[in-house]
C-alpha positions in Angstrom: 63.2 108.1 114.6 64.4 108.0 110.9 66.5 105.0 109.7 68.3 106.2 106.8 68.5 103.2 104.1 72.3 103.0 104.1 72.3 102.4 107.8 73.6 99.0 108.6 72.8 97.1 112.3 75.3 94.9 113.5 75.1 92.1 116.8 78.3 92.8 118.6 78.7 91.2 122.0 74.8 91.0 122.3 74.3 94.2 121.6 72.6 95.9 118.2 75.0 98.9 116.9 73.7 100.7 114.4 76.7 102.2 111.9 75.8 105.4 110.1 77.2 107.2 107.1 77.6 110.2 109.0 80.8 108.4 110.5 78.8 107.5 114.2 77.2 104.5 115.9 74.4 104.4 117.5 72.9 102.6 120.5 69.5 101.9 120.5 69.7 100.2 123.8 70.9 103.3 125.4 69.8 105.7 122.7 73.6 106.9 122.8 75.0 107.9 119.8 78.9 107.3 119.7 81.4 108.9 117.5 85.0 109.5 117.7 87.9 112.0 116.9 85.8 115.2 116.1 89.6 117.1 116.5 87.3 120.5 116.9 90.0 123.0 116.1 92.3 121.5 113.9 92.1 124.2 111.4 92.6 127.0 113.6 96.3 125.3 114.6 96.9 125.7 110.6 95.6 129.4 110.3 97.9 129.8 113.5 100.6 128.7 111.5 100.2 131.0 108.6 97.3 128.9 106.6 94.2 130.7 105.2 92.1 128.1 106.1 88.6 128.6 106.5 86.4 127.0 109.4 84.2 125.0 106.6 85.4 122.1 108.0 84.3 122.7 111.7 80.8 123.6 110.8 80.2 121.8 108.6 81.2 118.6 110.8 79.2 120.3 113.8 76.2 120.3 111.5 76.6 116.8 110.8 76.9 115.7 114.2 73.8 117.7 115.1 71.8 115.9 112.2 72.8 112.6 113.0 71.6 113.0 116.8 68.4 114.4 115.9 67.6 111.7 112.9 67.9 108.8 115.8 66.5 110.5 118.3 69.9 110.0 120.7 69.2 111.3 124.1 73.2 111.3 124.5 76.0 112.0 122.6 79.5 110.0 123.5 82.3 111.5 122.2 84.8 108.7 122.2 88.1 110.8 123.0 89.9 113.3 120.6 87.4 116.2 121.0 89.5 118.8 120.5 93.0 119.1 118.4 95.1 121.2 120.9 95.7 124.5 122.1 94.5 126.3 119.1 91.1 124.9 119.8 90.4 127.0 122.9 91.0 130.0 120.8 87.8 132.6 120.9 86.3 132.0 117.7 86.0 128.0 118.1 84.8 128.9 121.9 81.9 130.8 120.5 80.9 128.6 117.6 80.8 125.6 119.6 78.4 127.7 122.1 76.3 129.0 119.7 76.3 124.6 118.2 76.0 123.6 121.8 72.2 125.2 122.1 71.0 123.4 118.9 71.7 120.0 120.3 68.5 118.8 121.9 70.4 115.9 123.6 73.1 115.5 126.6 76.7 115.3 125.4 79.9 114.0 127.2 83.5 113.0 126.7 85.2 109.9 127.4 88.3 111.9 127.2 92.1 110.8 124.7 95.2 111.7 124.4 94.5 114.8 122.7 92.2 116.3 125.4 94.6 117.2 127.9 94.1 120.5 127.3 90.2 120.6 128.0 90.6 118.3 131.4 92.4 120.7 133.0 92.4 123.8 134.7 91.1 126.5 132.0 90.1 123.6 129.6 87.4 122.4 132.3 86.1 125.3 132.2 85.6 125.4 128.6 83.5 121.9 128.5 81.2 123.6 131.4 80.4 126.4 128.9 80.0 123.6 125.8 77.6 122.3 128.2 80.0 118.4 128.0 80.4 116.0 130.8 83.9 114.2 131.2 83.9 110.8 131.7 86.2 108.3 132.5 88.7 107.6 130.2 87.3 104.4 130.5 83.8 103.6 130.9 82.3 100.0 131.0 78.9 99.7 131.0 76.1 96.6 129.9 79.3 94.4 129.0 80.5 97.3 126.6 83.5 99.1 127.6 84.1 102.4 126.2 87.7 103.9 125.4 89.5 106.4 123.0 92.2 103.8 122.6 92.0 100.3 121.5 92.9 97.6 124.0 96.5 95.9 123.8 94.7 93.2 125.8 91.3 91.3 124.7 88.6 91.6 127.3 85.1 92.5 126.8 84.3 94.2 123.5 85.8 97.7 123.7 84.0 100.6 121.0 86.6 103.1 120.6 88.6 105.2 117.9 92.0 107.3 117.9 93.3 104.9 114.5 91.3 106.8 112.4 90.9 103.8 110.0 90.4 103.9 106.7 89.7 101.2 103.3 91.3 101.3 99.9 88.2 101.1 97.4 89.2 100.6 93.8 87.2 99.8 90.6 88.0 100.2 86.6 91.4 101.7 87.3 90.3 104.5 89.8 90.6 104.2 93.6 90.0 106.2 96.4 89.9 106.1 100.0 87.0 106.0 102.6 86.9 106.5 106.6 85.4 102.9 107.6 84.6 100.9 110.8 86.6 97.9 111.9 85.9 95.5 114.2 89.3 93.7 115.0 88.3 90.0 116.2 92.0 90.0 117.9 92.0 92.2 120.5 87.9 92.5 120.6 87.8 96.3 119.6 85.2 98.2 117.5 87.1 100.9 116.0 84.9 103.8 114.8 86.3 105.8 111.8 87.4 109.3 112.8 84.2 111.9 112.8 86.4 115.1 111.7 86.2 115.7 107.5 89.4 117.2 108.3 91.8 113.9 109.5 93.5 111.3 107.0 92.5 108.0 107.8 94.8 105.1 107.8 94.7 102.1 106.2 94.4 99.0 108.6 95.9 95.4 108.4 92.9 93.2 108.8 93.6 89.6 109.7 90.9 87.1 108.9 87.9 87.2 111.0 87.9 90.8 111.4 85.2 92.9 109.4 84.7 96.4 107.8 82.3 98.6 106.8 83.0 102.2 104.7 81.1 105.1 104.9 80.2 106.3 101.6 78.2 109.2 100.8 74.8 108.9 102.3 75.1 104.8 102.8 77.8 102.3 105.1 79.1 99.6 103.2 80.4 96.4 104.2 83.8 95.8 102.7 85.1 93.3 104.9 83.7 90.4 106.4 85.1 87.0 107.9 84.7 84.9 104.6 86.3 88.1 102.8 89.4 89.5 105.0 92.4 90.5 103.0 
């Protein structure tokens, strides 16, 4: 297993998470690696719309999920809801490049499914995560005292690793400033919100109240640019 230097491991709940620059957590316990929001398709809804956009984005974000899997080792992939976009992403040519992806990934993969993967759960959809070779999940799955969601909870309970906020940090230095997908871990309602995985979603910044902490993905290293002595 390779341990890139700009991983960081965190003790969340009594459990080690590992955050990665490549926008995904992994469990070592489990050797599951967890990401969130791939939204595979959401440039083919612009090209249906009249955009001449290319499907970069897709492959190169497929690519990225493959490399991070296979640097730690992960005998699972958990994709924590948001898989696909909509509609436009059971289209032919996404259908074939996620196949072709699919038998590259030396690991199992599965869904814990979100609001915008209605249209894989049912009917033709199911069909189309038995060809991408996915299992669906529960769209909530607790397991060792983790619970895993797409959605934050609106109640605190056990630590709950999730996504669907996309969230995002304001860096800023000598007059420039940019922003960077990051991971939040919001003491208030016990969530661990991972930053979305898809290159080709806006994050959003998040209100962090003190005790909370994040961490931004930049480049090949995570961050930490939050922390409970530190919230804004």
């Amino acid at each position: 297993m390779s341990v890139a230097i700009g991983d960081i491991s965190v003790t969340l709940a009594g459990h080690e998470l590992r955050l990665m620059p490549e926008r995904a957590v992994y469990w070592p316990a489990k050797r599951w690696l967890l990401v969130a929001d791939t939204h595979w398709g959401k440039c083919q809804t612009f090209r249906d719309a009249g955009s001449a956009l290319p499907v970069g984005p897709l492959l190169a974000d497929l690519d990225r999920l493959r490399a991070a899997a296979m640097r730690v080792e992960a005998e699972r992939v958990v994709v924590l809801g948001d898989l696909v976009h909509g509609r436009s992403s059971l289209a032919g040519c996404i259908d074939g490049l996620v196949q072709q992806w699919r038998a590259t990934l030396p690991c199992e993969l599965a869904l814990v499914p979100g609001n915008h993967d209605r249209v894989v759960t049912r009917h033709r959809g199911l069909e189309l995560l038995t060809r991408w070779g996915i299992e669906l999940l529960p769209p909530r799955l607790d397991i060792d005292g983790l619970r895993l969601s797409h959605e934050p909870p609106i109640i605190a309970s056990e630590l709950t690793i999730c996504g669907h906020v996309h969230p995002a940090v304001r860096m800023q230095g000598r007059g420039e400033s940019m922003k960077l997908p990051c991971f939040w871990h919001d003491t208030e309602y016990n969530s661990f919100v991972l930053p979305a995985f898809s290159s080709f979603v806006d994050g959003a910044r998040v209100r962090i109240s003190p005790g909370d902490s994040q961490w931004a993905t930049a480049g090949s290293r995570v961050v930490r640019v939050a922390g409970p002595s530190e919230a804004v």
